[in-house]
C-alpha positions as a Markdown table, in Angstrom:
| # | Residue | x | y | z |
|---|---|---|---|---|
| 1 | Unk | 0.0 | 0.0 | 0.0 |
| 2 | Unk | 1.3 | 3.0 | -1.1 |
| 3 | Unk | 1.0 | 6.0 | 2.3 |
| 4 | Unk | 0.6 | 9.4 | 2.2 |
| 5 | Unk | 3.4 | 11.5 | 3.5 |
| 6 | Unk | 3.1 | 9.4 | 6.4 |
| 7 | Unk | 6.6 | 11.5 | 8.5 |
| 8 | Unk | 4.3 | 14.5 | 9.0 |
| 9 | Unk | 7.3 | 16.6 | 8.1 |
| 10 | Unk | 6.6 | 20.0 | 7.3 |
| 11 | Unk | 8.0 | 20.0 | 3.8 |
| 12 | Unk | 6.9 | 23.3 | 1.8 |
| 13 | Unk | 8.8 | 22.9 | -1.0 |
| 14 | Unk | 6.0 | 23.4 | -2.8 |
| 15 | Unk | 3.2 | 24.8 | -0.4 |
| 16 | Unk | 0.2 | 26.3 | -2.9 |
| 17 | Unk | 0.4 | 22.5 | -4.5 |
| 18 | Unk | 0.3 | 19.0 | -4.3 |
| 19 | Unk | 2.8 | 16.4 | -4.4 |
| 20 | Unk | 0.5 | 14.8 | -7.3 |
| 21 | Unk | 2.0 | 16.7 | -10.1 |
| 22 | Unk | 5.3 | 15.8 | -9.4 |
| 23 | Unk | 4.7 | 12.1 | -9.3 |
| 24 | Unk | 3.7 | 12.0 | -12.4 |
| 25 | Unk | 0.7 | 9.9 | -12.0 |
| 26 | Unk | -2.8 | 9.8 | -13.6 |
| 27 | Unk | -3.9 | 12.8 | -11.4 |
| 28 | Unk | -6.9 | 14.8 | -11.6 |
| 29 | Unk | -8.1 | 18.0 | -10.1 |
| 30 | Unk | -11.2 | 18.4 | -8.0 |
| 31 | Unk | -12.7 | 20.8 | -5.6 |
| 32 | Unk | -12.6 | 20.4 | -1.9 |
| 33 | Unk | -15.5 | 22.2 | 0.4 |
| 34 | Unk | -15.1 | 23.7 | 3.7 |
| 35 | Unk | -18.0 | 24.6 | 5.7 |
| 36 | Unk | -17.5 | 25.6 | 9.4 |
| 37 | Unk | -19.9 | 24.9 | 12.1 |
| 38 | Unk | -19.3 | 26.0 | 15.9 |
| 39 | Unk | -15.9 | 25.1 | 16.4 |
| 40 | Unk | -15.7 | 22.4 | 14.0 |
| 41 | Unk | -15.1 | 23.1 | 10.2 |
| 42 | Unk | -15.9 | 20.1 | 7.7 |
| 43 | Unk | -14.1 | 18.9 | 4.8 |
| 44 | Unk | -15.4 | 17.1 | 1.5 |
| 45 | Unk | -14.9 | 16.2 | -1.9 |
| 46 | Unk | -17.0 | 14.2 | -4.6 |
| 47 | Unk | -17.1 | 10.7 | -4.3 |
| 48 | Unk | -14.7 | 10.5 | -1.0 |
| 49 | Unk | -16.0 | 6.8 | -0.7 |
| 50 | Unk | -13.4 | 5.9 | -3.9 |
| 51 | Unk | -10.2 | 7.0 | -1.5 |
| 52 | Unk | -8.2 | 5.1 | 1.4 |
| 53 | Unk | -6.5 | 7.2 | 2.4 |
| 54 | Unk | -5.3 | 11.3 | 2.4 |
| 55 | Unk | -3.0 | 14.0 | 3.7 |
| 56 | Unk | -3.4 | 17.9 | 3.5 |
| 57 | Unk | -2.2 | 21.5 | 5.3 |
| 58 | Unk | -4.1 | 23.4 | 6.9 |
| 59 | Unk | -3.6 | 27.2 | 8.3 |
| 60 | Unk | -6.4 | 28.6 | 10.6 |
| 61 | Unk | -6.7 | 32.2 | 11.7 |
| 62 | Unk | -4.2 | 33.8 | 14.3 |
| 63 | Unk | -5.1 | 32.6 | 18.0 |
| 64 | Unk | -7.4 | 29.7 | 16.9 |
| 65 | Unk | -5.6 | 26.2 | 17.1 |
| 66 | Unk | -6.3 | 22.5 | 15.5 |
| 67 | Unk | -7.6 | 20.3 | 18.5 |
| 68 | Unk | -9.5 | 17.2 | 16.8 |
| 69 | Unk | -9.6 | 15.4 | 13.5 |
| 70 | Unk | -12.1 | 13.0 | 13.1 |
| 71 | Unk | -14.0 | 11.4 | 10.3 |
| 72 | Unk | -17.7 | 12.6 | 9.8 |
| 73 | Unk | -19.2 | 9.2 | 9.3 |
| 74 | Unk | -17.3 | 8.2 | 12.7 |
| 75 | Unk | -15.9 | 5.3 | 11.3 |
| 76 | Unk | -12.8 | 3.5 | 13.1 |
| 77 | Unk | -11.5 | 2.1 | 10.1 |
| 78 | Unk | -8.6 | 4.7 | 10.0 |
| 79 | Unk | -6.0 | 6.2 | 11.4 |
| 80 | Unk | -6.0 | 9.9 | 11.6 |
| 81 | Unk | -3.3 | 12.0 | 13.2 |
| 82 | Unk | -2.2 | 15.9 | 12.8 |
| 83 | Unk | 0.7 | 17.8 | 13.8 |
| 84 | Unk | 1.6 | 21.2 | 14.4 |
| 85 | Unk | 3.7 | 23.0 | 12.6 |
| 86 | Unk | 5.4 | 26.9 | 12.0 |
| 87 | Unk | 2.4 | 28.9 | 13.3 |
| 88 | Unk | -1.0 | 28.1 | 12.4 |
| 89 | Unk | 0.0 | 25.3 | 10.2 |
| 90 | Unk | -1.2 | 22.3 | 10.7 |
| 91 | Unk | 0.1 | 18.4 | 8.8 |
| 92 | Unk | -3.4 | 16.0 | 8.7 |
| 93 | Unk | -3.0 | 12.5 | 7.7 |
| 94 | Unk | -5.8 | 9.6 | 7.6 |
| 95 | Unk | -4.6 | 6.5 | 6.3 |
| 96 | Unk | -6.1 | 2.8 | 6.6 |
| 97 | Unk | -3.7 | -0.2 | 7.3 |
| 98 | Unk | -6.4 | -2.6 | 5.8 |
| 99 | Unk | -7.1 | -0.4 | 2.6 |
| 100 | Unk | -10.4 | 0.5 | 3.7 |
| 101 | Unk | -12.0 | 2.8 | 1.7 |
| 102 | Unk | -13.6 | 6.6 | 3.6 |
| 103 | Unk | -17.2 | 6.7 | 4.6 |
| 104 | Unk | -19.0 | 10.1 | 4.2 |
| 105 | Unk | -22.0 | 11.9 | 6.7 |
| 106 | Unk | -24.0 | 14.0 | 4.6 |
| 107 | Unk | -21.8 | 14.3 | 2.4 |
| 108 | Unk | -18.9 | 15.5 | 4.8 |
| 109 | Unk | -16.0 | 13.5 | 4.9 |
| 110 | Unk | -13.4 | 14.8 | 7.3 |
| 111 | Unk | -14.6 | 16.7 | 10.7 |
| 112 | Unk | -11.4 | 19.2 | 12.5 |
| 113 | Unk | -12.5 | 20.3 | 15.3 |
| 114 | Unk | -10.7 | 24.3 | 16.6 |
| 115 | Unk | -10.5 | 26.1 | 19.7 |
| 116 | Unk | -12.6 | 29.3 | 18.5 |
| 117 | Unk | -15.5 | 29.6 | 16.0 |
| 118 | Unk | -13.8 | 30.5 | 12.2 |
| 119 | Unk | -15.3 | 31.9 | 9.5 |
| 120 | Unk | -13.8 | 29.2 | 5.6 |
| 121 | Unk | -12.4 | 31.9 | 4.4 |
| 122 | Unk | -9.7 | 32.7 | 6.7 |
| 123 | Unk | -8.6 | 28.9 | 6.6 |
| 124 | Unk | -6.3 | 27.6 | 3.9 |
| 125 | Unk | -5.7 | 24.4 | 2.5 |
| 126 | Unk | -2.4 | 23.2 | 0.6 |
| 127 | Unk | -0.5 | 20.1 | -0.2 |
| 128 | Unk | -3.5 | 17.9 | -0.8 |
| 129 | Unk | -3.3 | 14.1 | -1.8 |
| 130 | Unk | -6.4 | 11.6 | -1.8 |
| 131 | Unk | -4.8 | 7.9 | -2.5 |
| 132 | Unk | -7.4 | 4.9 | -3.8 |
| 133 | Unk | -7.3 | 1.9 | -2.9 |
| 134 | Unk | -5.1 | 0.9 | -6.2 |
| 135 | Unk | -2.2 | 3.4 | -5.5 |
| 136 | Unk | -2.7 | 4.1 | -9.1 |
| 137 | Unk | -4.5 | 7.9 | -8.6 |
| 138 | Unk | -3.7 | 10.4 | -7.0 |
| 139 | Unk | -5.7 | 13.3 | -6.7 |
| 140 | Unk | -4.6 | 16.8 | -6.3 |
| 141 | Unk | -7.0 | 19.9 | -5.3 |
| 142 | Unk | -7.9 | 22.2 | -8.2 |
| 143 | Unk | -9.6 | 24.5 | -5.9 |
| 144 | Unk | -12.0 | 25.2 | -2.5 |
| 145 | Unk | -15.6 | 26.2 | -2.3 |
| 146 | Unk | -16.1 | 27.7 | 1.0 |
| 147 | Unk | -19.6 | 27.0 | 2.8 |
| 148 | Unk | -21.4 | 24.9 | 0.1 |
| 149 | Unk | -25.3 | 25.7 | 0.8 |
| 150 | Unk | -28.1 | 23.4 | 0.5 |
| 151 | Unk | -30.3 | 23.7 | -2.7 |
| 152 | Unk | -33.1 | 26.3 | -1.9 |
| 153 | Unk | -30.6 | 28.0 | 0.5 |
| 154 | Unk | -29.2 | 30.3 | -1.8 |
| 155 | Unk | -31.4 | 33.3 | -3.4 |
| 156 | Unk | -30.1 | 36.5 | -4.7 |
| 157 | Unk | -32.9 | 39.2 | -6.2 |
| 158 | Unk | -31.7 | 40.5 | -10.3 |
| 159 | Unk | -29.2 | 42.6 | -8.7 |
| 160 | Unk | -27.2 | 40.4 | -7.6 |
| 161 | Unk | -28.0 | 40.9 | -3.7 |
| 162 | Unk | -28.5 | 38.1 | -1.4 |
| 163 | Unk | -31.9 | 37.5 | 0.3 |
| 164 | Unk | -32.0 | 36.5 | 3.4 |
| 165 | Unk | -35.4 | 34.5 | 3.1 |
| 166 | Unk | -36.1 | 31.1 | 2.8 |
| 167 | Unk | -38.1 | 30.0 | -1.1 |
| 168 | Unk | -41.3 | 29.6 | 1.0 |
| 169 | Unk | -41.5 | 33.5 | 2.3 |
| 170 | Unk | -40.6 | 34.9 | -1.3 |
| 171 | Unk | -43.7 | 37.1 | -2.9 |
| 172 | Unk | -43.9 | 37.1 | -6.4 |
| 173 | Unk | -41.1 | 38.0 | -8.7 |
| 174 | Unk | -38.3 | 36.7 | -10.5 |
| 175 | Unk | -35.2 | 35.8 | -8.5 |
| 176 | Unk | -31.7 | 33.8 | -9.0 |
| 177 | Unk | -31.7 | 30.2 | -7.0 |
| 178 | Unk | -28.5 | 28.2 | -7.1 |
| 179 | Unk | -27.7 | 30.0 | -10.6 |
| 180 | Unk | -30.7 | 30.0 | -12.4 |
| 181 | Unk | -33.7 | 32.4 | -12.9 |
| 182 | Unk | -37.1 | 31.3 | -10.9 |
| 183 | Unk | -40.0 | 33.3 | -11.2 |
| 184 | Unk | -42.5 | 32.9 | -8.2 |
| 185 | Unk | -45.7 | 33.2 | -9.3 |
C-alpha cells in the first residue's frame, strides 16, 4: 500500500500545490469544500467513498488552534493523526492499514474540530493528496468552495443581492436560486 506522506514533516517545497503533479501519475483536479460549524469546520470532496486514504495542510486564523480530527461518518477504520507545525499550520494524515475505503455523513467526509469559532475563508488548505485503494490515482485539489449551501438556500434578487429568506416566504417575482432564474408566481 502505497501512504501518504506518512513522516508528518513540514515540507513546503511546494506549499500552494500537491505532491501529485510531481509524481507523475494519472492525477486529476477536483474541488474540496469547507464549511464551518461552531468550532468544527468540515471537509469534503466528490465521491470521497473511492479514497483510502489522504494528507493535507491546513492554516487557521491567528489565535485559533487544530484540536481534533475525526471522520464525519465516525468510522474506526482509519487512522488519523495531525501535527503542528510553524504557526498556524497544521500536517493532517488519515490513512487505513487494511485499505479500507472513507465513509462520508451527509456528504462531509473529514470533521477538524478548533478552539474558536472560524469563519472558511480565513482557513487555507495546501498540499493535498487523496490515494485509492489501487495506489494508481492520486488526486490533487484544483480548488475550494467555502460554505457549500443546500439547494433552496441560496437566493439572490436580479441585482445580484443576497436574500435572506427562505423559497417559501418569497412574494412574487423573478429571483436567482442556485444559478438559475425562478419566477415565483
Amino acid at each position: 500500500m502505497w501512504v501518504v506522506n506518512i513522516t508528518l514533516e513540514d515540507d513546503t517545497n511546494n506549499p500552494s500545490g500537491s505532491r501529485a503533479f510531481t509524481r507523475g501519475d494519472n492525477s486529476q483536479a477536483e474541488m474540496i469544500r469547507l464549511k464551518a460549524e461552531a468550532n468544527n469546520i468540515y471537509l469534503s470532496i466528490d465521491e470521497a467513498e473511492r479514497f483510502t486514504a489522504f494528507q493535507f495542510d491546513i492554516t487557521l486564523p491567528e489565535g485559533v488552534e487544530l484540536t481534533g480530527v475525526e471522520l464525519a461518518a465516525g468510522t474506526t477504520d482509519h487512522m488519523l493523526k495531525f501535527v503542528k507545525h510553524r504557526g498556524n499550520r497544521y500536517r493532517v494524515v488519515g490513512l487505513s492499514f487494511t485499505n479500507e475505503l472513507l465513509a462520508t455523513s451527509d456528504g462531509k467526509l473529514i470533521m477538524l474540530q478548533v478552539s474558536d469559532a472560524v469563519i472558511e475563508n480565513d482557513v487555507s488548505i495546501d498540499n493535498v493528496l487523496f490515494v485509492t485503494p489501487s495506489n494508481k490515482v492520486v488526486t490533487h485539489i484544483g480548488g475550494i468552495e467555502y460554505n457549500q449551501q443546500a439547494e433552496d438556500d441560496t437566493i439572490y434578487n436580479l441585482s445580484g443581492q443576497k436574500l435572506n429568506v427562505k423559497r417559501q416566504q418569497l412574494s412574487k417575482g423573478v429571483y436567482i436560486i442556485n444559478h438559475k432564474k425562478v419566477i415565483i408566481k
